[in-house]
ZASERO-310724 format. One record per atom (N, C-alpha, C): residue number from 1; residue in one letter; atom name; z, x, y. Coordinates in Angstrom, 2 decimals. Layout:
! ZASERO-310724
NUM; a; CA; Z; X; Y
...
***
This chain:
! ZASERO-310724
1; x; N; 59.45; -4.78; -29.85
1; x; CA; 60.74; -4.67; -30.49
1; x; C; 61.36; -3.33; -30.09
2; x; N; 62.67; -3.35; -29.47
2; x; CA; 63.06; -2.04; -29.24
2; x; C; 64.41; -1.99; -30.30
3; x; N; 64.68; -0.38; -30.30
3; x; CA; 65.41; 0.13; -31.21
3; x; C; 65.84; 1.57; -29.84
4; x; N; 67.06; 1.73; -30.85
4; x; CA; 67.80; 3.28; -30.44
4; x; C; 68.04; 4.17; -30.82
5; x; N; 67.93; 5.64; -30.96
5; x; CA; 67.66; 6.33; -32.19
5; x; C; 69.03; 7.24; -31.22
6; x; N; 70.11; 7.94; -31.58
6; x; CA; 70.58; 9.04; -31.05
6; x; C; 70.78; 10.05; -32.20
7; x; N; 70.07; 11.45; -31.74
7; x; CA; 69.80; 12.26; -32.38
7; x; C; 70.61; 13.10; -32.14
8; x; N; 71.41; 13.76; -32.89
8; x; CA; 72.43; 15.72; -32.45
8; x; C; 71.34; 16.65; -32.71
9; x; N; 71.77; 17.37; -31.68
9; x; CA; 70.79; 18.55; -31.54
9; x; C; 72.01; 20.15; -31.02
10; x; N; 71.45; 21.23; -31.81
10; x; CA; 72.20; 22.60; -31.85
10; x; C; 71.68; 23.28; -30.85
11; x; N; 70.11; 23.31; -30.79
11; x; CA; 69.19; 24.32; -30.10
11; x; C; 69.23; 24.44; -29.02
12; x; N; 68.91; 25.50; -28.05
12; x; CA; 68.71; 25.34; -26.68
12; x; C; 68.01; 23.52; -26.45
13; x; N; 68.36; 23.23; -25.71
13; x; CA; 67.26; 21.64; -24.60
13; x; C; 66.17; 21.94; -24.32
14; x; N; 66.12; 23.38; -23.77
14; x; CA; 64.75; 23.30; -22.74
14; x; C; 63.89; 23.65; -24.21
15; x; N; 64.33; 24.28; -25.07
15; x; CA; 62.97; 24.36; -26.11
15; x; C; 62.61; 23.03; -26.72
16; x; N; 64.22; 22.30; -27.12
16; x; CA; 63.53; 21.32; -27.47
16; x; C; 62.59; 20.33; -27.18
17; x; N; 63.02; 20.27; -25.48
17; x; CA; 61.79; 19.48; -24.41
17; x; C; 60.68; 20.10; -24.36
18; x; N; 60.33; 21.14; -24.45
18; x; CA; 59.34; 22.11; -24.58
18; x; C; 58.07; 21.81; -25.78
19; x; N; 58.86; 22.02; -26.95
19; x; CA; 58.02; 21.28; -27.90
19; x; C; 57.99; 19.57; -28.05
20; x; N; 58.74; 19.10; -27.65
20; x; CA; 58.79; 17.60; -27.54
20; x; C; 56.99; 17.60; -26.61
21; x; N; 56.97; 18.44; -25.46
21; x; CA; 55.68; 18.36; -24.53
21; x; C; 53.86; 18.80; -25.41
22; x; N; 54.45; 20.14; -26.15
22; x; CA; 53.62; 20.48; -26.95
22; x; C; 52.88; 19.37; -28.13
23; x; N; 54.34; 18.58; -28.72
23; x; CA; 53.71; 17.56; -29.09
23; x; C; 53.02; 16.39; -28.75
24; x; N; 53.38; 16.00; -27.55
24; x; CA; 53.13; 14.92; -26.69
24; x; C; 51.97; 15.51; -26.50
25; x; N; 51.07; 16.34; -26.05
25; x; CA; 49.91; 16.83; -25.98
25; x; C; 48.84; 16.95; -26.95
26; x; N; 49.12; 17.48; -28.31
26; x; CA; 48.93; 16.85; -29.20
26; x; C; 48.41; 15.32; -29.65
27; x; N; 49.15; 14.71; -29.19
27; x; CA; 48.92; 13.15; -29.97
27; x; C; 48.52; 12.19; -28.33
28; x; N; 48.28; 13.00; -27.11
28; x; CA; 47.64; 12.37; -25.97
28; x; C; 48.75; 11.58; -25.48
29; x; N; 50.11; 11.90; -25.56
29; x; CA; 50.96; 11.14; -25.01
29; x; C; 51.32; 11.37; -23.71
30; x; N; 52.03; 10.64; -22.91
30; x; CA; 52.10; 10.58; -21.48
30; x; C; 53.97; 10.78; -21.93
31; x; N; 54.09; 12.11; -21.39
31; x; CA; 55.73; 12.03; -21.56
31; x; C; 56.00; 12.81; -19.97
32; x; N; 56.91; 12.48; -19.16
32; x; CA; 57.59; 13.31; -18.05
32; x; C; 59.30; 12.98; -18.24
33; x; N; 59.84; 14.12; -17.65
33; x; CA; 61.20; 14.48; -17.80
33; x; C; 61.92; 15.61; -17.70
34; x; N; 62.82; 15.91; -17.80
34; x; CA; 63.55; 17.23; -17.59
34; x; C; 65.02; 16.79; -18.85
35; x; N; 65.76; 18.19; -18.42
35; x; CA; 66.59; 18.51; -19.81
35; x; C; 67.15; 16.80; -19.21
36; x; N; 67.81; 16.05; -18.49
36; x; CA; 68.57; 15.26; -18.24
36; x; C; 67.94; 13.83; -18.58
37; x; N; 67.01; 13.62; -18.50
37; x; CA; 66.38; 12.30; -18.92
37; x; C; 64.54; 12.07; -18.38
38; x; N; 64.07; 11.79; -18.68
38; x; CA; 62.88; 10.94; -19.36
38; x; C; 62.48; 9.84; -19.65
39; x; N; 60.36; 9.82; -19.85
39; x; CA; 60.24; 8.99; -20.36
39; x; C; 58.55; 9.14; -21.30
40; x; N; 58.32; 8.33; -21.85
40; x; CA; 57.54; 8.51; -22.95
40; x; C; 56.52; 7.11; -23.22
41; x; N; 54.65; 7.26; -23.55
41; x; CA; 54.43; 6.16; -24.15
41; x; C; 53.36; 7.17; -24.89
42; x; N; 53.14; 6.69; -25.63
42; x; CA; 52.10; 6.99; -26.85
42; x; C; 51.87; 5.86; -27.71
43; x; N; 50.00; 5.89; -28.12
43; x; CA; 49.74; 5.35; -28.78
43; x; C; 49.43; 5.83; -30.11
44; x; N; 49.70; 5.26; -31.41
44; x; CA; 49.78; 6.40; -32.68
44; x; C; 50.36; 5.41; -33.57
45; x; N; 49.68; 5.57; -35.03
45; x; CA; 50.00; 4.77; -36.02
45; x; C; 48.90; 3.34; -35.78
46; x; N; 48.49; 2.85; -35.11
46; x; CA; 47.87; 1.38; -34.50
46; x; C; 48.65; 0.51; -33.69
47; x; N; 49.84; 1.76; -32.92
47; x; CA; 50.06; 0.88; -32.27
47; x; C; 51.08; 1.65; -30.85
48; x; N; 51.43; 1.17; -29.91
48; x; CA; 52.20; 2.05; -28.41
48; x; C; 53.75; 1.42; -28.77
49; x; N; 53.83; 3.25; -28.97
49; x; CA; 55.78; 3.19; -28.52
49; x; C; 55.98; 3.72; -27.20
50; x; N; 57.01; 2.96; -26.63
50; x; CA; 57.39; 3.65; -25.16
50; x; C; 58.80; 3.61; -25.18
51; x; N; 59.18; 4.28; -24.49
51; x; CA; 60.63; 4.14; -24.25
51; x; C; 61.31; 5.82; -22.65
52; x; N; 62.67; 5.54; -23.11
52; x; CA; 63.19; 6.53; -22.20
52; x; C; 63.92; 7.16; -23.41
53; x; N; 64.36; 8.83; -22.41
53; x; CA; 65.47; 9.52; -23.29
53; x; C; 66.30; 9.75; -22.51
54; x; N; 68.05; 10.31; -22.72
54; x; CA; 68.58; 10.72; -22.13
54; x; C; 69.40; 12.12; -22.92
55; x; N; 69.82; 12.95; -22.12
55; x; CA; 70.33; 13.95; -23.04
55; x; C; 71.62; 14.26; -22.55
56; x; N; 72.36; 14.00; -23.71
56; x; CA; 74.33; 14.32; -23.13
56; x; C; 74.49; 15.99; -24.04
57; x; N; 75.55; 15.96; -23.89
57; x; CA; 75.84; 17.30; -24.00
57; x; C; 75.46; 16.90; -25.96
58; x; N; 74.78; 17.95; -26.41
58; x; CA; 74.40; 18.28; -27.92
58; x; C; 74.15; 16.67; -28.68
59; x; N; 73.46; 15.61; -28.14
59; x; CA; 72.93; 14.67; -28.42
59; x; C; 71.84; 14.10; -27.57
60; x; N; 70.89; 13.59; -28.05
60; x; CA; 69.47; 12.92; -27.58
60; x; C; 69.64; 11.33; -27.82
61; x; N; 69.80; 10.63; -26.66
61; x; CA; 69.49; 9.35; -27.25
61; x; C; 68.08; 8.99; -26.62
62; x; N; 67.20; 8.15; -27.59
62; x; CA; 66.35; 7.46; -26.98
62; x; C; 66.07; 6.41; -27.44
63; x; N; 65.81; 5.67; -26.48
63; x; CA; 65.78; 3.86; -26.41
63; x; C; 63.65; 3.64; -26.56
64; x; N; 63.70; 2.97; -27.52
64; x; CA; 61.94; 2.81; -27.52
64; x; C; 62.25; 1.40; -27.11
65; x; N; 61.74; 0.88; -25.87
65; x; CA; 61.65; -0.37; -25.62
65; x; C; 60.06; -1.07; -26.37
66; x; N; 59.70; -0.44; -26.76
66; x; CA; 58.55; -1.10; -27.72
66; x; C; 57.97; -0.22; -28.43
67; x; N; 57.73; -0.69; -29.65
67; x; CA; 57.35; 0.18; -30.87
67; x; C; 56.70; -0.79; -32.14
68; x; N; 55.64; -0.46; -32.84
68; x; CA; 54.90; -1.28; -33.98
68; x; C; 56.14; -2.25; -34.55
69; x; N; 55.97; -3.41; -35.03
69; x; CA; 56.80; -4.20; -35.07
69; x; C; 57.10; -3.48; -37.01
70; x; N; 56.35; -3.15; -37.76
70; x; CA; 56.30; -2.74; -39.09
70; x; C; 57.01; -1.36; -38.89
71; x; N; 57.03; -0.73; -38.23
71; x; CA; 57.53; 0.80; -38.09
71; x; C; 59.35; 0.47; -38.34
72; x; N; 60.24; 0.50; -39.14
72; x; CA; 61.64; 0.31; -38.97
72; x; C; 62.53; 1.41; -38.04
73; x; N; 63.10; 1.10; -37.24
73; x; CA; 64.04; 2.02; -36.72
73; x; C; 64.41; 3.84; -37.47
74; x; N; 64.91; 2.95; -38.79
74; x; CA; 64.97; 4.10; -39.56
74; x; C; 64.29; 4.86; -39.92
75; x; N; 62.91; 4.76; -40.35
75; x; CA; 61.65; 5.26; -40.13
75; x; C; 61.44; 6.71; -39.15
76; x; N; 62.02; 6.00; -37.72
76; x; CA; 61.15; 7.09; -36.65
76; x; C; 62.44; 7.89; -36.89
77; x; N; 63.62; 7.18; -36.95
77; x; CA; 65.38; 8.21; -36.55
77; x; C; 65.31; 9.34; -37.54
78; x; N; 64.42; 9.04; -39.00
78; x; CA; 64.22; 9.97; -39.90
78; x; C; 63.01; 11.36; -39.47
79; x; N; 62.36; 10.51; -38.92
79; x; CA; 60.91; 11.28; -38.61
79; x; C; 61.34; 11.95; -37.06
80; x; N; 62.46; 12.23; -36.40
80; x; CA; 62.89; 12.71; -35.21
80; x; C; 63.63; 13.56; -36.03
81; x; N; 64.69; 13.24; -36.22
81; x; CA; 65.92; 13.99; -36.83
81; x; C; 65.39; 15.33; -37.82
82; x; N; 64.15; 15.60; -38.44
82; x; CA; 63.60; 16.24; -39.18
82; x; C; 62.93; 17.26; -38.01
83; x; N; 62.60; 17.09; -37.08
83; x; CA; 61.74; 17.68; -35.54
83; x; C; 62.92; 18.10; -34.96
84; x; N; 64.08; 17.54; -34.85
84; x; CA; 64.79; 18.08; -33.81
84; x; C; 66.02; 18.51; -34.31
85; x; N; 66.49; 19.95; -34.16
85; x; CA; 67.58; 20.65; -34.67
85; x; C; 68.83; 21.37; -33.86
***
């Protein structure tokens, strides 16, 4: 099941990609990308989200082309939006 989350963001990019990596390391995720776009899979919760990101000027969108079918959209857009400032 995919979903789209677009997030606003204030902070420098490169920190935010920065810790986006720190975390991805953390939780054994496979993320590559730069400030302009990306991509991402991790397994976590019981189950693999993957998707791409792209980054426009002071917004993040990312597209999870698959994600736990129980996990709601709103869910992760809450649990991002709280990480990214």
């Amino acid at each position: 099941m995919s979903c789209k989350v677009t997030i606003p963001y204030s902070a420098n990019i490169n920190d935010i990609l920065e810790m986006g990596r720190r975390e991805a390391t953390a939780y054994n995720c496979q993320f590559s990308g730069d400030t302009s776009s990306g991509a991402f899979n991790v397994s976590a919760l019981g189950g693999v989200f993957n998707g791409t990101y792209i980054v426009y000027e002071k917004v993040i969108e990312i597209l999870f082309s698959n994600k736990p079918f129980f996990i709601p959209c709103s869910l992760i857009e809450t649990f991002l939006r709280s990480h990214v400032k």
